[in-house]
C-alpha positions, 0 to 999 in steps of 0.5 A: 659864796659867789663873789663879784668882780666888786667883792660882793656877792654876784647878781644874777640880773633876770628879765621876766618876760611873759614865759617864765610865768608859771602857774604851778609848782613842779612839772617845769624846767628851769628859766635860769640858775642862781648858785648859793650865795647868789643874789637873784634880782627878777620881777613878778605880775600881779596875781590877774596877770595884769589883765585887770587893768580899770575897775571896769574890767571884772577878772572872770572876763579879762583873764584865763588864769589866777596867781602866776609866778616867776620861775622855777630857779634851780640851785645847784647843789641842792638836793633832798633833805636840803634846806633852801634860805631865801632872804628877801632884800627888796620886794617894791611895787612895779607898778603906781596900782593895785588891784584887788576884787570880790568874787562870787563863791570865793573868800571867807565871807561868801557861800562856796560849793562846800560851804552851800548857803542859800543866800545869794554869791557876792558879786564881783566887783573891782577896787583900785588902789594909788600906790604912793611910794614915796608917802609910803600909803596906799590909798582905798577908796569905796565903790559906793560912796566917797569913803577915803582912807590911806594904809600903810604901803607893806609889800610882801609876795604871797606865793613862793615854794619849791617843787614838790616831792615825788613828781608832784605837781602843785596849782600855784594857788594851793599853800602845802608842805613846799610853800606855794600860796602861803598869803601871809604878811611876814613874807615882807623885805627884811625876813628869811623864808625856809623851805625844805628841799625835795627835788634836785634844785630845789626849782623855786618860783615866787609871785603873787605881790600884794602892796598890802593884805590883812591878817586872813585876806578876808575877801580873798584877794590882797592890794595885787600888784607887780613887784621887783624883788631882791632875794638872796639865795643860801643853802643849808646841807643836810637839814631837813625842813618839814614846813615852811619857816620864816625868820625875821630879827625878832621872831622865827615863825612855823607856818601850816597849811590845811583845812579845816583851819584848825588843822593849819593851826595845829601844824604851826604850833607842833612846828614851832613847839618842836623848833624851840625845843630844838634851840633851847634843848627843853624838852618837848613838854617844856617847850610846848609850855613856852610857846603856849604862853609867849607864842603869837598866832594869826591866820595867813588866809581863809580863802585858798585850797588849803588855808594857812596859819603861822605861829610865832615866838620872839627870839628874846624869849628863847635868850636869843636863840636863831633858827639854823645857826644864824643863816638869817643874820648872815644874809641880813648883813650881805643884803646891807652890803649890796648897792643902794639901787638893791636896797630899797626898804631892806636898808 
């Protein structure tokens, strides 16, 4: 670990500016290093790059490109066959907006050029939402009437991924076996994301925040916003992930990326089945039963290239058992130990 003059692990403070955004993974050279045990504190756009800036503003027009993120990091020392922990401490809006849309031939809801209907595309059309820090909500309001609501303000970033294997190069939009856009909620502050390791570096980017999304993102597009994000960054030598996993104080969740939808449904549960295997030492039968009655299963989206699911498990189920010999906690405590400016949600 690397330590500070203040006995605390090092920042590494990073400025985005527009040319560390990128719209893929692999392929790039790195914009800067963060060593394990480092904290990396950097910013990210919105997935319209911050073109969309009114509900006049129809994304088709104002923007060339979707869903850029900031990066690629590299991590010294980390090779394939790694297992790179990235544990998110603060994820906080940048911006007292968001935006979200729906487009024609895009979401779960609306004929596509592989699901053809001979009903009309959905029309695009803009929303826009006041992000209320302080209360905590972001606020919705419909286009065609005068309908209000508030809903809870839950930051999360909906891409984040390492390089692919064999010189691949991924679209930032596609979720797959490196992560990428993964568009599930449980990529909130407080959690640990796993990602297997294929490339010298591992070269991690991340981006695409959303003040909040449902279960699915249905229409396609989460509240879109700017953030600030706080993660620190670890290293597990020699263990190979195959999928990407997350961690939080009370579950460990596999996530598969697919389609159709119940091939990511099948990849998340194989996952998760063989994880708690691995921790419990059941046999895979055994294990299989387990998470078949206390496991937890939801869509991330139904929109993107592949779609994501994730199944979950609560730790209190397994007697207490933590995913790579308690990474998660550890940085748990570090991010408690950072400076209140660091901190935010993560408190």
């Amino acid at each position: 670990m690397t330590i500070g003059v203040s006995g605390l692990p090092k920042v590494v403070e990073h400025t985005m500016t527009e040319s560390d955004l990128t719209y893929q993974f692999g392929g790039r050279y790195p914009i800067a290093d963060v060593l394990p045990g480092q904290v990396l504190h950097t910013s990210t756009e919105d997935c319209f790059g911050g073109a969309v800036l009114t509900v006049d503003d129809l994304p088709s027009k104002v923007c060339q490109r979707f869903n850029p993120v900031t990066g690629p990091f590299r991590v010294p020392g980390a090779e394939p066959g790694d297992t790179l922990a990235l544990h998110f401490i603060e994820i906080r809006p940048a911006r007292d907006w968001g935006m979200s849309a729906t487009f024609p031939h895009f979401g779960a809801l609306t004929g596509t050029h592989t699901t053809a209907m001979l009903g009309l595309p959905l029309p695009e059309v803009v929303w826009q939402y006041d992000i209320d820090t302080t209360a905590g909500v972001v606020r919705y309001r419909a286009r065609r009437s005068d309908y209000m609501t508030e809903l809870p303000l839950d930051p999360m970033l909906g891409t984040v991924g390492v390089a692919p294997a064999n010189d691949e190069v991924r679209s930032s939009i596609v979720p797959d076996v490196h992560g990428g856009n993964l568009d599930t909620p449980e990529l909130r502050a407080g959690t640990t994301l796993y990602l297997g390791v294929n490339v010298p570096g591992a070269m991690f980017s991340l981006g695409d925040g959303h003040a909040r999304q449902g279960q699915g993102e249905v229409c396609g597009v989460g509240v879109e916003c700017a953030m600030h994000v706080t993660v620190a960054v670890d290293l597990i030598k020699g263990v190979r992930t195959v999928w990407p996993r997350i961690e939080t104080d009370h579950q460990l969740i596999s996530v598969g990326a697919a389609r159709p939808l119940e091939d990511a449904f099948r990849i998340s549960q194989h996952d998760l089945t063989t994880w708690t295997s691995r921790l419990t030492g059941l046999d895979d039968l055994d294990a299989y039963q387990l998470v078949s009655q206390a496991g937890k299963a939801a869509p991330g989206n139904v929109c993107d290239p592949n779609y994501t699911m994730h199944a979950a498990i609560d730790t209190a189920v397994l007697r207490g058992a933590t995913g790579y010999d308690g990474v998660h906690q550890r940085l748990r405590v570090l991010a408690r130990g950072l400076p209140a400016e660091l901190l935010g949600s993560a408190r």
